[in-house]
N, C-alpha and C positions, 0 to 999 in steps of 0.2 A: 135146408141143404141144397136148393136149387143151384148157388154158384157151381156144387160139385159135377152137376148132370153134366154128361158128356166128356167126365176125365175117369172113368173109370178105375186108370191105370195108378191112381192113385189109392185107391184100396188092394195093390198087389203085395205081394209076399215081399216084391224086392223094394217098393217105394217104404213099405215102415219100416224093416230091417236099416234102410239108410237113414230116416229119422230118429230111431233108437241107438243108430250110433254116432250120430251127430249131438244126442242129447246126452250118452253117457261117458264119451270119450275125448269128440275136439273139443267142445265146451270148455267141461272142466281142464282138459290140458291149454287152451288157449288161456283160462283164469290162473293158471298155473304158473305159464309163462309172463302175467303181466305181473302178478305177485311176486314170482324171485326177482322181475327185472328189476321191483322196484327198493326190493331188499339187497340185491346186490349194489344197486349205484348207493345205496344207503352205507353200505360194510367198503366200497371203494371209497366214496369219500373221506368216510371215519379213517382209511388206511392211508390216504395221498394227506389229509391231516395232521397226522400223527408224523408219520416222515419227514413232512414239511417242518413241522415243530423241533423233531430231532436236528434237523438240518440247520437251520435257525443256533439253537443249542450250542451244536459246534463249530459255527458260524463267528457266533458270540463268544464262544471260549477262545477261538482263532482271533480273534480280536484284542482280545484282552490279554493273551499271549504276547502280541507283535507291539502294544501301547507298552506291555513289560520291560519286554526288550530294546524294545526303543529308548525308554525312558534308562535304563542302566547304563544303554550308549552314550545317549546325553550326558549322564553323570562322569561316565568316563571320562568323554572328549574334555568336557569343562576343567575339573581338576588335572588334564596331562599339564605336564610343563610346556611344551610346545604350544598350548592353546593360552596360557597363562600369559610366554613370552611375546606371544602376538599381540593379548589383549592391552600389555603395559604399551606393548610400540604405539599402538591408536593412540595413547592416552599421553604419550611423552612426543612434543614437537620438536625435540630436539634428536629424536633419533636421526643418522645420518640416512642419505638415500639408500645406500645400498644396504646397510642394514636391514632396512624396512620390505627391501625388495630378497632379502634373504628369508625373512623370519614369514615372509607371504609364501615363497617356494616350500617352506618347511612344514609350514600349516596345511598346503594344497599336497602335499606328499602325503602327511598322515591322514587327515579326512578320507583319503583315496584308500589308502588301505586299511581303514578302519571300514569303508564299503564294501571294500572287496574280501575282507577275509573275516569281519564278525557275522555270526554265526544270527545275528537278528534280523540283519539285510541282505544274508548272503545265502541263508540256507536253509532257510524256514521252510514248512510243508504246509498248503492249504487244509489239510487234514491229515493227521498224522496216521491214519489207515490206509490212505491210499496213495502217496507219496508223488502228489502233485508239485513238481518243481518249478519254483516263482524266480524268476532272474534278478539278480539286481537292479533297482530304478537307476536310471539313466535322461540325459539329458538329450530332447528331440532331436536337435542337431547333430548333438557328437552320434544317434542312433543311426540319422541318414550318412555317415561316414562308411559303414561298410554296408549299407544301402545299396550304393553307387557301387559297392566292389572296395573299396581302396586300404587297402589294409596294410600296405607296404612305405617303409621311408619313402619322401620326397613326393608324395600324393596331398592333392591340397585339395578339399571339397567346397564349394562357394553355396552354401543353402540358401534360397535367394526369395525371399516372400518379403514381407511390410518393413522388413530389416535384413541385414546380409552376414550372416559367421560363416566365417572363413578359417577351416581346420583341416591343420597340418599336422601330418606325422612325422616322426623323425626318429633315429636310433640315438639320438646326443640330446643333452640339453644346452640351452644359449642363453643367455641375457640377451632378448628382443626388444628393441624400442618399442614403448606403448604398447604391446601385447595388451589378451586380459586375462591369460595364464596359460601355467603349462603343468601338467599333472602325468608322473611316469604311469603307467597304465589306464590313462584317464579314459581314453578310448577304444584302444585293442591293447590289449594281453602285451609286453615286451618293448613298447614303445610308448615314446613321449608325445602326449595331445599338446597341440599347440591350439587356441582360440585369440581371433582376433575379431574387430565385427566393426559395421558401419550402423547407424543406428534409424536412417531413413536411408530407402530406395524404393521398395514399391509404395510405402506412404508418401514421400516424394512424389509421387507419381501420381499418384490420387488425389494430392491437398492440389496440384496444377488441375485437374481437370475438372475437380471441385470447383474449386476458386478462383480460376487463371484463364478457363478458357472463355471469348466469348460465345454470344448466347448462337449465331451463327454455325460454331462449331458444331452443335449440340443435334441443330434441326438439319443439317448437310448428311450427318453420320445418321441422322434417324430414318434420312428419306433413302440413304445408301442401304440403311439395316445392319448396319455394324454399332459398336461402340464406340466411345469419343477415342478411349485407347487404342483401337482397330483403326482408328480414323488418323489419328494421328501418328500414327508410325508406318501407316503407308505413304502419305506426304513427307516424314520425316525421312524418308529412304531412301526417295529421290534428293537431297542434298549430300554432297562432299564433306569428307572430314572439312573444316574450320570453313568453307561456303558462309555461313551463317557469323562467325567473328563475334562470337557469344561465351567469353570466359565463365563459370562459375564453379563454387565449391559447393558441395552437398552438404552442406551443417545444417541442416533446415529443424533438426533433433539436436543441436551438438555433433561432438567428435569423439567418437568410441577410439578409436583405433587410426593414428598411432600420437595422437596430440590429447587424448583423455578427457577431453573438456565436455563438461553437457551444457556449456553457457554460449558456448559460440552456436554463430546463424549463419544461414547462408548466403551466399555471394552471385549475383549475376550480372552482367558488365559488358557494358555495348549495344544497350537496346536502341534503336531508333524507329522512325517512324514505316520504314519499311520492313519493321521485324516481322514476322508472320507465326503463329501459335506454335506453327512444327517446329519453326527452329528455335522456338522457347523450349518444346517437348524435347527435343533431343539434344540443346545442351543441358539439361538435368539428365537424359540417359549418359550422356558422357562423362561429366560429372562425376554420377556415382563410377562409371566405371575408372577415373583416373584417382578412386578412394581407395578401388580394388590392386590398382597399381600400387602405389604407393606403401600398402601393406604388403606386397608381396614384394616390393622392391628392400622393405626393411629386415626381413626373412632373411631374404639371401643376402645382405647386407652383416647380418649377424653369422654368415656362414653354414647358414642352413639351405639343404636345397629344397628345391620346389620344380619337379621333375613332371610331374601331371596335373592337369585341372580336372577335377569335374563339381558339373552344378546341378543341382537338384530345386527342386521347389514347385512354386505356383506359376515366375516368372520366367526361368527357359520354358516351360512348356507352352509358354501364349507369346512371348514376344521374341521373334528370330530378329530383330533388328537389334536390341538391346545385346543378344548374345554375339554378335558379329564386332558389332563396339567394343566388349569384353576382347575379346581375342585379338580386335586391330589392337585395342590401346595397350594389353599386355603382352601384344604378342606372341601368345602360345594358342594351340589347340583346346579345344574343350570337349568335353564328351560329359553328354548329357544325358541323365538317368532317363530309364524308357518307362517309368511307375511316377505317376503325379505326388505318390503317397510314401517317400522313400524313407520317410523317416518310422512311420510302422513295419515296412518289411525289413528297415535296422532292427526293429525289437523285435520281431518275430523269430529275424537270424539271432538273438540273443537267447529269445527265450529257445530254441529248437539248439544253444549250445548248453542251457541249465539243464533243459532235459538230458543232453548225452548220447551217442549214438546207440547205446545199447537199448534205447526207448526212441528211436527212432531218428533220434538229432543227428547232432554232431559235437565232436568234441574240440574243436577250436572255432573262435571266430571269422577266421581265414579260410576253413574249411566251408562252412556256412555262406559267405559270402560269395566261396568260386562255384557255387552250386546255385545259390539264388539270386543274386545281384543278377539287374540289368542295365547295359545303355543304351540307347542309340545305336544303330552303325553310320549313322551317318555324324559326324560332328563337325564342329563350327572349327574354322582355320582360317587364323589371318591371314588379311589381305596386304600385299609388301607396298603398296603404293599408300593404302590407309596408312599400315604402320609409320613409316617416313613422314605422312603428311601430319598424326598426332605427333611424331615425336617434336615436329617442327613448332609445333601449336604450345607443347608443354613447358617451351624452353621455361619461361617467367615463372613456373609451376616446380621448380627444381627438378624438373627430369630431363635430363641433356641430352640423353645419348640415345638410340633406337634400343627397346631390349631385341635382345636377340631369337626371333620367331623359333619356335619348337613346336 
């Protein structure tokens, strides 16, 4: 016991009293604590388990529910008369046009309100205890319509990414050239969705810088630090409407809207050898913008108005040259949604209208919209000397006359 010599204090009253209770108390309560820890993550698992399985359960019953329901829609729609008299018109070439174009408006009617008011699509509950309310599916675009706000007649929304639909509301319906429909409450609650759409513009855009530009372009905009598209629509800004004397049509996909064709290509006319890439680049932004014409010209053509623009998408938010083109060649203002992602806070405002205000929502989509929608304050306004010098450009393109800037 030599190591002990000279600690005396360790044979006192108070040093074993502390080892005696280190031996009969934290011990055992520390072995105490490792043991329920290890029994309780055991009883938590088994219970986050078990929940999990339930959950699954009516998961799977929720599923099997809505494949129900679905499937008795399906059987409905099939046997209506309306879907029948549709199916014979595909099948009969001798239906007349307007029939065809009737028996289509007839079919797009009831679909629509077989959406909005069965009870499979329209009001089902994620789980019937807790009264989760699921909005009706809806179509991306028609969702950035009240996205952007636009909920009212004569509001036209331009959604502008790899392809362009262009949706209009109206309180009438029309027989529209070339449309690609029109559904009474297809979009907001009381009014009539109009869709019409161009089938390339930002692919358009991409097959040129893919394909079209050369290799110079590429290393110029590398050593600058932009993109080819960054690169060429800062050179293409510095030219004049028609400067460049470069006609073309954007069929590069076909023609959705107002000529229907997916076989037609596209058109570019006047190249020489002093052409230069930007003024290739920006008669395709022009282009597409005299396609955007064109369908708005046949709108109001049919009597409908078209009193607002706005545009949404991937392409107003990155190129302000493209949106200025927009607005010389039609002539009107533009207000541009201030969310890159307009077309989820459409469905959010949809779904915050399933829910209801009594659960926090709202009870119209107009309500919804004048609370959540954003745009811009600053938006895109034609330029009167642009607008004169396209309308000058378009004459060969049957547009004669200036529209009238708004």
């Amino acid at each position: 016991m030599r190591f002990l010599e000279g600690w005396p204090v360790f044979y006192s009253l108070r040093t074993r009293l502390t080892f005696a209770f280190i031996l009969l108390l934290v011990i055992p309560f520390v072995t105490m604590v490792v043991v329920l820890t290890k029994v309780s993550d055991s009883v938590i698992g088994k219970s986050i388990e078990h929940s999990t399985g339930q959950t699954m359960d009516q998961y799977a019953s929720y599923v099997n529910m809505v494949n129900a329901q679905l499937e008795d829609v399906a059987n409905q729609v099939l046997s209506n008369d309306v879907t029948q008299q549709w199916v014979a018109s595909q099948l009969d070439p001798n239906i007349p046009f307007e029939k065809r174009v009737s028996l289509n408006t007839e079919l797009r009617k009831y679909l629509s309100s077989i959406a909005l008011n069965h009870s499979a699509v329209a009001s089902i509950t994620v789980f019937s205890n807790n009264g989760t309310a699921v909005a009706v599916g809806l179509i991306d675009a028609h969702a950035a319509v009240p996205g952007v706000g636009a909920t009212r007649p004569g509001q036209m929304t331009l959604v502008m990414g790899t392809s362009l639909c262009h949706m209009l509301l109206s309180d009438r319906e029309a027989q529209v050239e070339g449309i690609c429909g029109v559904v009474e409450d297809g979009i907001v609650s009381g009014l009539f969705g109009y869709e019409a759409g161009q089938p390339a513009v930002g692919d358009l855009f991409a097959w040129y810088v893919k394909e079209g530009v050369p290799g110079y372009v590429e290393r110029q905009a590398a050593g600058e630090g932009v993109d080819v598209h960054a690169w060429l629509e800062r050179r293409a800004a510095q030219r004049e409407p028609g400067q460049h004397s470069l006609p073309a049509l954007d069929w590069w996909n076909g023609n959705r809207s107002v000529l229907v064709d997916a076989g037609l290509s596209g058109v570019l006319v006047g190249l020489t050898l002093q052409t230069k890439p930007e003024d290739i680049y920006r008669a395709l932004l022009e282009a597409t913008a005299f396609g955007t014409r064109r369908i708005i010209d046949a709108f109001t053509t049919a009597g409908l108005k078209v009193d607002e623009l706005f545009a949404c998408g991937g392409l107003p938010q990155r190129n302000r040259l493209l949106m200025q083109i927009y607005a010389d060649v039609t002539g009107r203002e533009i207000k541009i949604s201030a969310t890159p992602q307009t077309s989820a806070l459409g469905a959010a405002m949809f779904g915050a209208v399933a829910a209801g205000a009594e659960r926090g929502g709202y009870d119209t989509i107009g309500q919804a919209a004048a609370r959540m929608a954003r745009v811009r304050e600053e938006t895109v306004r034609p330029i009167a000397a642009n607008v004169a010098a396209y309308c000058c450009r378009s004459r060969n393109l049957t547009v004669e006359q200036p529209p009238t800037m708004t």
